[in-house]
Every structure is written in structure tokens, then in C-alpha cells.
mmJSON file of the N, C-alpha and C atoms, coordinates in Angstrom:
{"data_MODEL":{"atom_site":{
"group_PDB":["ATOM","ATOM","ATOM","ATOM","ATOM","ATOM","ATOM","ATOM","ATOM","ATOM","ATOM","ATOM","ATOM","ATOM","ATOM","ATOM","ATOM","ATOM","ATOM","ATOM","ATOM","ATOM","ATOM","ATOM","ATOM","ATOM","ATOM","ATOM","ATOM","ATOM","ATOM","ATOM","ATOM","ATOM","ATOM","ATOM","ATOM","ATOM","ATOM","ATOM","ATOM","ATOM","ATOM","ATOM","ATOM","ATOM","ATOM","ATOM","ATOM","ATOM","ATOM","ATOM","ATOM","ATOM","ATOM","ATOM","ATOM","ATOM","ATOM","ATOM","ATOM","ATOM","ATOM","ATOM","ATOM","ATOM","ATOM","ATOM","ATOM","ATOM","ATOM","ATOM","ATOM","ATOM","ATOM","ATOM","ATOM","ATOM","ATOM","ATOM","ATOM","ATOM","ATOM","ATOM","ATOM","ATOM","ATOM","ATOM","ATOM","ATOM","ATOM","ATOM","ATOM","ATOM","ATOM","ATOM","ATOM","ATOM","ATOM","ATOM","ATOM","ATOM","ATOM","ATOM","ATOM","ATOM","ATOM","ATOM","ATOM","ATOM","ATOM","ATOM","ATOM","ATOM","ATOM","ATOM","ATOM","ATOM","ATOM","ATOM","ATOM","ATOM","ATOM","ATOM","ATOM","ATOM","ATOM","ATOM","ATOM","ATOM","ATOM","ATOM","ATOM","ATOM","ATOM","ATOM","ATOM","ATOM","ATOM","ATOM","ATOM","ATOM","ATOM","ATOM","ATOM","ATOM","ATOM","ATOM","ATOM","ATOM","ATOM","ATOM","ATOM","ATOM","ATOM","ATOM","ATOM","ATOM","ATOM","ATOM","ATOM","ATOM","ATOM","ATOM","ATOM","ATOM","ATOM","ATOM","ATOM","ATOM","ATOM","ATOM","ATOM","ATOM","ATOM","ATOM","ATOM","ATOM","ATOM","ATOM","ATOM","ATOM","ATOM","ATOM","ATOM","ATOM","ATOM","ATOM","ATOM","ATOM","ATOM","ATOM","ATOM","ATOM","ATOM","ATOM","ATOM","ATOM","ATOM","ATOM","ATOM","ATOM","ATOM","ATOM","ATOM","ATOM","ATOM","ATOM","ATOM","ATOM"],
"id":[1,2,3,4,5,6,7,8,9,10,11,12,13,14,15,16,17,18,19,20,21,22,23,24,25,26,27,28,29,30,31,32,33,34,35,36,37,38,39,40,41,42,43,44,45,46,47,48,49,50,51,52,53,54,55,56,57,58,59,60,61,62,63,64,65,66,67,68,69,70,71,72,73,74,75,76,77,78,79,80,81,82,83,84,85,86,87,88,89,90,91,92,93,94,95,96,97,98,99,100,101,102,103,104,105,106,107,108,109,110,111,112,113,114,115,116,117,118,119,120,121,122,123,124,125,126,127,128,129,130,131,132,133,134,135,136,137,138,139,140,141,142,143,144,145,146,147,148,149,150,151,152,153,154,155,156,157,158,159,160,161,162,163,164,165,166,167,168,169,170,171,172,173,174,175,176,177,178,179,180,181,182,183,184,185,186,187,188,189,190,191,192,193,194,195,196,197,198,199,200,201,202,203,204,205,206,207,208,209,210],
"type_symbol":["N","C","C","N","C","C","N","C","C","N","C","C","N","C","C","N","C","C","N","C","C","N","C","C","N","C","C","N","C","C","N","C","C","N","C","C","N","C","C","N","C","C","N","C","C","N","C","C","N","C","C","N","C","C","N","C","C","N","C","C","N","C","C","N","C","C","N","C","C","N","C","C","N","C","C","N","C","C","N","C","C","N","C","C","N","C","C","N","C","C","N","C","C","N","C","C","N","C","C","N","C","C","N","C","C","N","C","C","N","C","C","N","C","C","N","C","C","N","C","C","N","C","C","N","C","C","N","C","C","N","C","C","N","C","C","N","C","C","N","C","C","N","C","C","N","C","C","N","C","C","N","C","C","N","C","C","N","C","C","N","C","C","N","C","C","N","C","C","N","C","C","N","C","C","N","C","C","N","C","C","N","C","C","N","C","C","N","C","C","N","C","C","N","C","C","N","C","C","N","C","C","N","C","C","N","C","C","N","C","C"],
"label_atom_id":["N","CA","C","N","CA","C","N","CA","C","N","CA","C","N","CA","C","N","CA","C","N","CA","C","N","CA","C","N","CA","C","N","CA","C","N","CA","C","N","CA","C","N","CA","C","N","CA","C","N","CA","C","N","CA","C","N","CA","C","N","CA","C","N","CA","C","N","CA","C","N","CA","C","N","CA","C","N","CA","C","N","CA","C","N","CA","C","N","CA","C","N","CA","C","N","CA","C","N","CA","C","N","CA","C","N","CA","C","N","CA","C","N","CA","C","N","CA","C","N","CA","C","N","CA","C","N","CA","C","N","CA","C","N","CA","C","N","CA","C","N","CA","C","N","CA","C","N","CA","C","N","CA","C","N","CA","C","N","CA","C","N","CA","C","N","CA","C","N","CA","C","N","CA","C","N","CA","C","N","CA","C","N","CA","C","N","CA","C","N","CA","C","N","CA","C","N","CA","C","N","CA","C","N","CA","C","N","CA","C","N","CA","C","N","CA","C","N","CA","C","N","CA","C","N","CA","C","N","CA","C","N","CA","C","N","CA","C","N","CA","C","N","CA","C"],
"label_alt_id":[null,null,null,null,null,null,null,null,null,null,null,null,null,null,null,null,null,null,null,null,null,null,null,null,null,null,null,null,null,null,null,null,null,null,null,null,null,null,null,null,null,null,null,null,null,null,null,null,null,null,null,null,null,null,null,null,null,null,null,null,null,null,null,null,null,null,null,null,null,null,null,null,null,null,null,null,null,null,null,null,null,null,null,null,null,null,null,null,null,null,null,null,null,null,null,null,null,null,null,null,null,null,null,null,null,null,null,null,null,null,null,null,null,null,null,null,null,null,null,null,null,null,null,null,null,null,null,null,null,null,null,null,null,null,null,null,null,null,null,null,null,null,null,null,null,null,null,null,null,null,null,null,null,null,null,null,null,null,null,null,null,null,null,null,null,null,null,null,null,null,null,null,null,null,null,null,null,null,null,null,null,null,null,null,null,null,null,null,null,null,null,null,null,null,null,null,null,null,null,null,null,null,null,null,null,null,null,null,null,null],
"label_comp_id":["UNK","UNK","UNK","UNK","UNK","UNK","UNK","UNK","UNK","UNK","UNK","UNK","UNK","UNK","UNK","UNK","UNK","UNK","UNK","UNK","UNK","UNK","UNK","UNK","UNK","UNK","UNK","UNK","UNK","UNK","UNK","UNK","UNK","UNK","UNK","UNK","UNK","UNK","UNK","UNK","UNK","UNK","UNK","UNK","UNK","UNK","UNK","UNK","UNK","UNK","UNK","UNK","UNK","UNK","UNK","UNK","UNK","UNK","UNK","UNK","UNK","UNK","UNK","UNK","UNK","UNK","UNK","UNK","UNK","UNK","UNK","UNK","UNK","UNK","UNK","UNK","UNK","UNK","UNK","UNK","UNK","UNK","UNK","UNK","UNK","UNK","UNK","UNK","UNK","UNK","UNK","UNK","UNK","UNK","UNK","UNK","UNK","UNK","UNK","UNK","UNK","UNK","UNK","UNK","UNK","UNK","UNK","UNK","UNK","UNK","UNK","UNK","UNK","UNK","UNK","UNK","UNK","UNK","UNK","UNK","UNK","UNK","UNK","UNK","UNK","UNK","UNK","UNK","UNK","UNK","UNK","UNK","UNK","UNK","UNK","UNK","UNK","UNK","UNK","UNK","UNK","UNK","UNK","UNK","UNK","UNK","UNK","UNK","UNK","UNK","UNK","UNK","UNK","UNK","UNK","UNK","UNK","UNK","UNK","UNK","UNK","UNK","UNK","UNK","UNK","UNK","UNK","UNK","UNK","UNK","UNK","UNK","UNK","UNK","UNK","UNK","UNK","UNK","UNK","UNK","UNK","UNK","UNK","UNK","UNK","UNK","UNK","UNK","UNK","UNK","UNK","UNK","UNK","UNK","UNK","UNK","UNK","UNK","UNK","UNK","UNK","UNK","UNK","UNK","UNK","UNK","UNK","UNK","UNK","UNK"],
"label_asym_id":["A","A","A","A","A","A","A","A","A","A","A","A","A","A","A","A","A","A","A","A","A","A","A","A","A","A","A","A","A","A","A","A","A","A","A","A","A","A","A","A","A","A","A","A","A","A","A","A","A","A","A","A","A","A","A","A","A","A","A","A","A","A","A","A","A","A","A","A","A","A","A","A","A","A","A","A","A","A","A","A","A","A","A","A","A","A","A","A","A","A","A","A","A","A","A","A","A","A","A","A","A","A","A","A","A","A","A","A","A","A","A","A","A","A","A","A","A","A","A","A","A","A","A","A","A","A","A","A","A","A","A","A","A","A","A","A","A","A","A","A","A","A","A","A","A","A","A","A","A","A","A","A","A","A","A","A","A","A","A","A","A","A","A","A","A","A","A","A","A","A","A","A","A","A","A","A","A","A","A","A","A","A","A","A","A","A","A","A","A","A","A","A","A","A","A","A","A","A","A","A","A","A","A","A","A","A","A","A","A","A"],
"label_entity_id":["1","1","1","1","1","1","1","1","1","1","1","1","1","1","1","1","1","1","1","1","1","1","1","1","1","1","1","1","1","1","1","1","1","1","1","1","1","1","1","1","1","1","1","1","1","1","1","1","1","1","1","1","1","1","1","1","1","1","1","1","1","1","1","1","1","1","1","1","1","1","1","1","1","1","1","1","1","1","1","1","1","1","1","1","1","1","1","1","1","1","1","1","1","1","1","1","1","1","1","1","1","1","1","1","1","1","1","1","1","1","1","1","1","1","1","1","1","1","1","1","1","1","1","1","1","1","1","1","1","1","1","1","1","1","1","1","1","1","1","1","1","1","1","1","1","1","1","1","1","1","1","1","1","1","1","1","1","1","1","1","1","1","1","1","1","1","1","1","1","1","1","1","1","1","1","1","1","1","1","1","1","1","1","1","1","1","1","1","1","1","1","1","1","1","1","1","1","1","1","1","1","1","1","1","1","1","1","1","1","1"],
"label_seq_id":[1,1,1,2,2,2,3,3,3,4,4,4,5,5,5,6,6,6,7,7,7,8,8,8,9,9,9,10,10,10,11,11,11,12,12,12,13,13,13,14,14,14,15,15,15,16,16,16,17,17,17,18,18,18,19,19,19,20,20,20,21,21,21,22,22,22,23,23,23,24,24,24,25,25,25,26,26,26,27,27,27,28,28,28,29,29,29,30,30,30,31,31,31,32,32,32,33,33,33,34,34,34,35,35,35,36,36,36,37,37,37,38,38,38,39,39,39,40,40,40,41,41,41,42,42,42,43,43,43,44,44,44,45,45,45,46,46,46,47,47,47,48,48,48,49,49,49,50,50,50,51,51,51,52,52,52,53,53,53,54,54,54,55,55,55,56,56,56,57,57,57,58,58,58,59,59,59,60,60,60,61,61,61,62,62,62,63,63,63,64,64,64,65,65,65,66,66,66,67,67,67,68,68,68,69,69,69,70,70,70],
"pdbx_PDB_ins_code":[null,null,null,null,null,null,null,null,null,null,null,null,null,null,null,null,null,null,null,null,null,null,null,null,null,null,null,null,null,null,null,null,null,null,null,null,null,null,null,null,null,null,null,null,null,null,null,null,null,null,null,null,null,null,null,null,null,null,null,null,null,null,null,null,null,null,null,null,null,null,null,null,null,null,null,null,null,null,null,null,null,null,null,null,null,null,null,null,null,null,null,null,null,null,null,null,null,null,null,null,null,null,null,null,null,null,null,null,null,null,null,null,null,null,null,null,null,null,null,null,null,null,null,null,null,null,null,null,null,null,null,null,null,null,null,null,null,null,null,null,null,null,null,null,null,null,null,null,null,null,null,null,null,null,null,null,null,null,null,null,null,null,null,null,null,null,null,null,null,null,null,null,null,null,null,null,null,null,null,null,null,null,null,null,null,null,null,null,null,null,null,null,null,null,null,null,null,null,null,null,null,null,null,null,null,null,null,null,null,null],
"Cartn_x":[-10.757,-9.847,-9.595,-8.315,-7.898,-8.077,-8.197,-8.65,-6.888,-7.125,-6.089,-5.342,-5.905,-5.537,-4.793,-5.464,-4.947,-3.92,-3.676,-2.735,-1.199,-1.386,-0.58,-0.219,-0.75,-0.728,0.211,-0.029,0.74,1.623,2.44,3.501,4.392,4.178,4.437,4.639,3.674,4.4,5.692,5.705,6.899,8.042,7.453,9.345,9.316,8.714,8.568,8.47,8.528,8.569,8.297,7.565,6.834,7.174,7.303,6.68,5.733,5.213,4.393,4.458,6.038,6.548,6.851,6.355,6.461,4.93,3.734,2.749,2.057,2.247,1.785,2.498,3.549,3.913,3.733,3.578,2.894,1.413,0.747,-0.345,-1.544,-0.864,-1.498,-2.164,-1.79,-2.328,-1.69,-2.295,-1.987,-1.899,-2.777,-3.18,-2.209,-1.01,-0.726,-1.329,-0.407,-0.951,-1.94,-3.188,-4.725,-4.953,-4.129,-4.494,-3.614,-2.183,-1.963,-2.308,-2.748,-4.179,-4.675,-5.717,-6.907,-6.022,-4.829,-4.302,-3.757,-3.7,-3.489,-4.728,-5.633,-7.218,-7.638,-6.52,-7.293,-6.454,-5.457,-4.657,-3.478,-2.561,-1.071,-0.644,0.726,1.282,2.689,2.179,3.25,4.225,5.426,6.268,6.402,6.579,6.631,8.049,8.868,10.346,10.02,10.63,10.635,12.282,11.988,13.618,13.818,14.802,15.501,16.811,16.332,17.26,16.959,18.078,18.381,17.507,17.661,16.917,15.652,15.085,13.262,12.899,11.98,11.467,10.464,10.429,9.354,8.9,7.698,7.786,8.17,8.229,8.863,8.291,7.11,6.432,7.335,7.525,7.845,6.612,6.197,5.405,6.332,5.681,6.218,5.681,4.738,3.851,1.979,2.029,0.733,-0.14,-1.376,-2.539,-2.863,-3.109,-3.353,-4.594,-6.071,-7.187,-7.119,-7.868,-8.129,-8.833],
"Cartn_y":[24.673,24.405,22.89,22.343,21.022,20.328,19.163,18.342,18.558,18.088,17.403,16.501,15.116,13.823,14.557,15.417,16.074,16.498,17.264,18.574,17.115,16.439,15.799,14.856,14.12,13.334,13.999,15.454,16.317,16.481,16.598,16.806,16.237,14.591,13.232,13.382,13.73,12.967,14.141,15.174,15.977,15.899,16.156,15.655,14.341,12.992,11.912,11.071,12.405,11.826,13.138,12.658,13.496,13.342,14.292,14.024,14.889,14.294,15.242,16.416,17.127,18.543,18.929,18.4,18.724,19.666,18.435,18.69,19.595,19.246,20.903,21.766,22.251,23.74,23.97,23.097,23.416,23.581,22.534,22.045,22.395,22.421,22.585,21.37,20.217,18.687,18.27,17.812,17.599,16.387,15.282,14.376,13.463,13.467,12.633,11.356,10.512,9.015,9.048,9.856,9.214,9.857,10.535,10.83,9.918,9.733,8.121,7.379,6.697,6.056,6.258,7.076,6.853,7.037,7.681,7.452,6.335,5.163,4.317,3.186,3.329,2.605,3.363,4.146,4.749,3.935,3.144,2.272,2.825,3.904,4.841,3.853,3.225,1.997,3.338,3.586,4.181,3.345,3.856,2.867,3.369,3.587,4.168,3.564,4.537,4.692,5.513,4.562,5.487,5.855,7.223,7.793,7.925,8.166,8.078,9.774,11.013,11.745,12.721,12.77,13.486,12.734,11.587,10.265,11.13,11.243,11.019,10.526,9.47,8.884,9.463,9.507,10.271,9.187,9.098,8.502,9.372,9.075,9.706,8.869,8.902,8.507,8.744,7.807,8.055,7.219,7.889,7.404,6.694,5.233,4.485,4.358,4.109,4.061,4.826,5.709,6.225,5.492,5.219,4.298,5.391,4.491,5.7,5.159,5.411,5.674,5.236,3.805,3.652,4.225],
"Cartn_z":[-2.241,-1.143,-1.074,-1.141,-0.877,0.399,0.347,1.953,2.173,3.822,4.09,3.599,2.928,2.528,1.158,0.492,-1.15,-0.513,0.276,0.763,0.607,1.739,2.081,0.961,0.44,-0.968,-2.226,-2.644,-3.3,-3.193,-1.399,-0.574,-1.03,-0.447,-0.972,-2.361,-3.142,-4.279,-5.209,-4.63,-4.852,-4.036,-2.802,-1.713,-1.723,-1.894,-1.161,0.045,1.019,2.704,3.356,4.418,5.552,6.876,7.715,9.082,10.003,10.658,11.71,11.877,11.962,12.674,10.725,10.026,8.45,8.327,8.242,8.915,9.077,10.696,11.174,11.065,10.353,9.884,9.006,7.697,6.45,6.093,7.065,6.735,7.871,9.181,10.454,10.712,10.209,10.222,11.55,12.499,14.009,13.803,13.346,13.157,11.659,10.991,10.14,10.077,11.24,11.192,10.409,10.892,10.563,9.011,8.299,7.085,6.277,6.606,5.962,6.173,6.981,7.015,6.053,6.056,4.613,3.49,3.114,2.163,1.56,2.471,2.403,2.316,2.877,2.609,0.937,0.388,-0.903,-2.073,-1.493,-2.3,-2.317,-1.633,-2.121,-0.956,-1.474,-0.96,0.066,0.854,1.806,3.209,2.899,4.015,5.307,6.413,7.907,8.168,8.682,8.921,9.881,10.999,12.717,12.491,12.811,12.664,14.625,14.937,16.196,15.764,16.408,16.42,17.665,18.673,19.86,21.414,20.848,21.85,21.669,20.763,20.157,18.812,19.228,17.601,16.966,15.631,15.298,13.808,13.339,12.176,10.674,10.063,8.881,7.463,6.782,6.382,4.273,3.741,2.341,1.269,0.004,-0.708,-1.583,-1.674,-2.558,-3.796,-3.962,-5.137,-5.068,-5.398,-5.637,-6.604,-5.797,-6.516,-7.883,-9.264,-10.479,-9.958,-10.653,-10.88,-12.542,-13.455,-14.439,-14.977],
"occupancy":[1.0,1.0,1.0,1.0,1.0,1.0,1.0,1.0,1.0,1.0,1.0,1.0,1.0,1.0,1.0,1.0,1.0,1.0,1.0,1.0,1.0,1.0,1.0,1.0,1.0,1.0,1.0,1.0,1.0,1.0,1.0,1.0,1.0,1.0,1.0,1.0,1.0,1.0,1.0,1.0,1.0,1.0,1.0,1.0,1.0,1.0,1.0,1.0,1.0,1.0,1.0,1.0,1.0,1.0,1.0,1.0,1.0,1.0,1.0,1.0,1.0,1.0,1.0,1.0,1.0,1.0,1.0,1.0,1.0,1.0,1.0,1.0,1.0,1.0,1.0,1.0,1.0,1.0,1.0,1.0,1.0,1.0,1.0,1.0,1.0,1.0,1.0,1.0,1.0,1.0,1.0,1.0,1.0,1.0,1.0,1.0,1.0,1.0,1.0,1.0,1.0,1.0,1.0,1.0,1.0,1.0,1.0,1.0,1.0,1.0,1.0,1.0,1.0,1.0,1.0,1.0,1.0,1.0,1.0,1.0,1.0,1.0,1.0,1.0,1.0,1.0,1.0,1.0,1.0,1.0,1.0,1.0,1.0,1.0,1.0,1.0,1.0,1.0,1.0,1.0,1.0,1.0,1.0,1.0,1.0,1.0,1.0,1.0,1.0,1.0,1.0,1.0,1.0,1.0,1.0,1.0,1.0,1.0,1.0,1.0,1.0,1.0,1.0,1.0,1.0,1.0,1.0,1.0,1.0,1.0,1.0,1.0,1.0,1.0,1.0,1.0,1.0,1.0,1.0,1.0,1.0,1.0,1.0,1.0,1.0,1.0,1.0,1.0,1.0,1.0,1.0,1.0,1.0,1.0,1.0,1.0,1.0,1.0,1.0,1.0,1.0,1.0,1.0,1.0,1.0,1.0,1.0,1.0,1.0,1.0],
"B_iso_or_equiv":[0.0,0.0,0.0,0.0,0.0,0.0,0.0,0.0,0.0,0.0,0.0,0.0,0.0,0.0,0.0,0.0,0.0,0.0,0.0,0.0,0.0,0.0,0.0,0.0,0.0,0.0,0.0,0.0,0.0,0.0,0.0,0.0,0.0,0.0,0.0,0.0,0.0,0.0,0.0,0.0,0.0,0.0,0.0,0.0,0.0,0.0,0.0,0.0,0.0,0.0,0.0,0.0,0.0,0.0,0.0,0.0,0.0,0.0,0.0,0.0,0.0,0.0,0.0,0.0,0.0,0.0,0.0,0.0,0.0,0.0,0.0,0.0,0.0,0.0,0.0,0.0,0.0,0.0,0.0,0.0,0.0,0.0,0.0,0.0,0.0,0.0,0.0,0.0,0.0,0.0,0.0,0.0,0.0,0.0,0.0,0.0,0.0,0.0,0.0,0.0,0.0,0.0,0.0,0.0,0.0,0.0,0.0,0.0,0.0,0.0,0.0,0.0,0.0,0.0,0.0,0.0,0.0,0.0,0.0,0.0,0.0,0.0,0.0,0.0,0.0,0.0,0.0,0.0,0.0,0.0,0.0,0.0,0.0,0.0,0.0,0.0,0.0,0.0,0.0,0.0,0.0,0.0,0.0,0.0,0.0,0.0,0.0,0.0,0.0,0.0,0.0,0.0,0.0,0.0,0.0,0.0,0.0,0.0,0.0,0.0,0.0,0.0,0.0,0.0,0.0,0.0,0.0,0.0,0.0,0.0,0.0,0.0,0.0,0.0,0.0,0.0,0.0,0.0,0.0,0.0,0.0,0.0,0.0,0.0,0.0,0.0,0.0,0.0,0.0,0.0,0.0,0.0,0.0,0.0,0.0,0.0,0.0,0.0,0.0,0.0,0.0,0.0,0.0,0.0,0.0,0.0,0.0,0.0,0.0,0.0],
"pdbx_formal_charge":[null,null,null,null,null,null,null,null,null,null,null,null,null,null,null,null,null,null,null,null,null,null,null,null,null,null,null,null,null,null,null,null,null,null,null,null,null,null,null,null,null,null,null,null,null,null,null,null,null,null,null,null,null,null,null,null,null,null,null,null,null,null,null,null,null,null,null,null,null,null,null,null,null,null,null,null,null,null,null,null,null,null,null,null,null,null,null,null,null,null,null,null,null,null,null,null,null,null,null,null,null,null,null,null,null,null,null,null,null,null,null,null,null,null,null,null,null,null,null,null,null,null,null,null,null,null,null,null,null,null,null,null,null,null,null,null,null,null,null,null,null,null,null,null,null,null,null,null,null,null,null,null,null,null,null,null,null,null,null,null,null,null,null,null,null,null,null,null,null,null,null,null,null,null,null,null,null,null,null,null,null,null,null,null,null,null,null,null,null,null,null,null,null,null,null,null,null,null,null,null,null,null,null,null,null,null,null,null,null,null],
"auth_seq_id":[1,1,1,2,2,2,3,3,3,4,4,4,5,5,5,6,6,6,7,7,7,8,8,8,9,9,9,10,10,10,11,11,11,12,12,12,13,13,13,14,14,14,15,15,15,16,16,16,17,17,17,18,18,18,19,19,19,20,20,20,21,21,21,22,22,22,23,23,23,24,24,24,25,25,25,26,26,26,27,27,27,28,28,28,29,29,29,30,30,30,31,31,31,32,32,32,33,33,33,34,34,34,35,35,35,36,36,36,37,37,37,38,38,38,39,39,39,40,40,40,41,41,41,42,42,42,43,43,43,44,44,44,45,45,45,46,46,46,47,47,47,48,48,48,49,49,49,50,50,50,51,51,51,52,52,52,53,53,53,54,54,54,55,55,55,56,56,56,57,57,57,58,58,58,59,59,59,60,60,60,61,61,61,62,62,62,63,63,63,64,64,64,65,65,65,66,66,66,67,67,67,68,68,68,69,69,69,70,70,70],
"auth_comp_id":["UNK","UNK","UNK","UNK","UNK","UNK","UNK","UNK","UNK","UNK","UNK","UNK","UNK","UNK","UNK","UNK","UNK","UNK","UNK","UNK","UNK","UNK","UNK","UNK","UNK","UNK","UNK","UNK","UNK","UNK","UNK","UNK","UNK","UNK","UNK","UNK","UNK","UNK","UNK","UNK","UNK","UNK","UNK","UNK","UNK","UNK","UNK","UNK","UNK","UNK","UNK","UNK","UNK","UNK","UNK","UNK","UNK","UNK","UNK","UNK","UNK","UNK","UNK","UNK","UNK","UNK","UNK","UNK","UNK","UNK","UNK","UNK","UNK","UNK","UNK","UNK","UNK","UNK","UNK","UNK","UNK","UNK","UNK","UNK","UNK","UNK","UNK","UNK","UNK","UNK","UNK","UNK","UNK","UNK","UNK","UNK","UNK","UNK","UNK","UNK","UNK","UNK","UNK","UNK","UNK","UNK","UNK","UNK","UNK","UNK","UNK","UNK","UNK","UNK","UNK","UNK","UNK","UNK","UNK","UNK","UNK","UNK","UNK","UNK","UNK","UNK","UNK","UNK","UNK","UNK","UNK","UNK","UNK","UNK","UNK","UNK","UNK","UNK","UNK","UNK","UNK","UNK","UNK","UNK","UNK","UNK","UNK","UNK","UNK","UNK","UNK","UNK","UNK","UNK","UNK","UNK","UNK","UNK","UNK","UNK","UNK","UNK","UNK","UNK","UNK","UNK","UNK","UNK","UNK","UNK","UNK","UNK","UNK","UNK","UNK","UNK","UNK","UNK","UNK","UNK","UNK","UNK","UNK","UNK","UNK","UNK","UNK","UNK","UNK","UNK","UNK","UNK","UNK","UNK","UNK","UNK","UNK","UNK","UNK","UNK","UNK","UNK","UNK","UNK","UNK","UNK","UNK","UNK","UNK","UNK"],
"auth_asym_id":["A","A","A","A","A","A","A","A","A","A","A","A","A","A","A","A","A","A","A","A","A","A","A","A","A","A","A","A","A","A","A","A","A","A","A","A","A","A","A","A","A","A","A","A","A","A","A","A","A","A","A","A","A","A","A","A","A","A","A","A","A","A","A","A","A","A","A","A","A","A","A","A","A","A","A","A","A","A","A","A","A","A","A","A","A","A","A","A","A","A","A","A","A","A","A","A","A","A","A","A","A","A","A","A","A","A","A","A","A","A","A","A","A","A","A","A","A","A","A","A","A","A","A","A","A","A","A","A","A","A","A","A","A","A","A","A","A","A","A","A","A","A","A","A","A","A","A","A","A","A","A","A","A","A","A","A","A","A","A","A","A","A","A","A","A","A","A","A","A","A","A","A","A","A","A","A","A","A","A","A","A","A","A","A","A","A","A","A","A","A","A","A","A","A","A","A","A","A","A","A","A","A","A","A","A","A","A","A","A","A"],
"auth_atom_id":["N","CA","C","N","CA","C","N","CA","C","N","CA","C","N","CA","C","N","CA","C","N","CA","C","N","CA","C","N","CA","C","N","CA","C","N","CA","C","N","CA","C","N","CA","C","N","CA","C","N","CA","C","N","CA","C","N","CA","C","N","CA","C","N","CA","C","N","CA","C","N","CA","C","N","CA","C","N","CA","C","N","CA","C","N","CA","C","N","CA","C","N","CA","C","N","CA","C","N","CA","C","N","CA","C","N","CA","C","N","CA","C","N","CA","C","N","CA","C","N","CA","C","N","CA","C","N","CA","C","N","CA","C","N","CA","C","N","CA","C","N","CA","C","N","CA","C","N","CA","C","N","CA","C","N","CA","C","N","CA","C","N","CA","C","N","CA","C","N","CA","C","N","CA","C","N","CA","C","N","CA","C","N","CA","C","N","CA","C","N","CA","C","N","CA","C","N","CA","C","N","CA","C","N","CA","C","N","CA","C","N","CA","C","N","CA","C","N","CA","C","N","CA","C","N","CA","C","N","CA","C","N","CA","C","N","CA","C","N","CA","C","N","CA","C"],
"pdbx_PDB_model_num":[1,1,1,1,1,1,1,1,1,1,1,1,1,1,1,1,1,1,1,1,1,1,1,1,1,1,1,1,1,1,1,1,1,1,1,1,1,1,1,1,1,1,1,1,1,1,1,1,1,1,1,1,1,1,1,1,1,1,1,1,1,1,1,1,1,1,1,1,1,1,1,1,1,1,1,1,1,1,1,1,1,1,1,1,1,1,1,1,1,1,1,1,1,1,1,1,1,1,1,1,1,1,1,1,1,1,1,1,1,1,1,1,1,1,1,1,1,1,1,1,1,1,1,1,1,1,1,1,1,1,1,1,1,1,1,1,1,1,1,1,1,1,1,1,1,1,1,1,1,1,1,1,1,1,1,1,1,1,1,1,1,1,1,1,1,1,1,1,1,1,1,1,1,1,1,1,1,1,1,1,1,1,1,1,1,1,1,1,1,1,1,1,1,1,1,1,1,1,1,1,1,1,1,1,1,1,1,1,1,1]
}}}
């Protein structure tokens, strides 16, 4: 069984962008922020894009470069 951080990391690197309400319907991940977060303390260089649609912001997270492992 895959962690969260895998689940979401995989996501990313096939669609290239996430959000929260992505998430928890795929993933049941309540919590994003805090798994990009560590995906990001793991070296995957991700950008945060606050989107604005129907006067609510939401972040919208795209992978830019995934850390390889030498």
C-alpha cells in the first residue's frame, strides 16, 4: 500500500497539478499543504498558485521538477 506523499507525488508527476478538492476525492488526503510540505523537504521543487474561482481561493499546487535519487 502507497503512503500518502507516494500517492500524491505519482499524481503530480502524471497530471502535473493538484488541489485539495483533487485530494480528497481521489486520495481522501484532507491535509495536502502538509504532504507538499514533506514533498518538498524531500527535494521535489513544487510551485503554489492560489487560483481565485466563484470569489474562493484555493491553492493549486504544480510539480516542477522532481528530486531524482543518485
Amino acid at each position: 500500500m502507497k503512503t500518502q506523499k507516494e500517492e500524491i507525488l505519482q499524481y503530480l508527476k502524471k497530471h502535473k497539478t493538484i488541489t485539495s478538492w483533487d485530494a480528497i476525492q481521489m486520495f481522501h488526503v484532507t491535509r495536502l499543504a502538509a504532504v507538499i510540505f514533506l514533498l518538498k523537504q524531500d527535494g521535489h521543487e513544487i510551485f503554489t498558485e492560489i487560483v481565485t474561482k466563484d470569489n474562493k481561493k484555493f491553492a493549486k499546487y504544480r510539480l516542477i521538477k522532481e528530486f531524482k535519487h543518485d
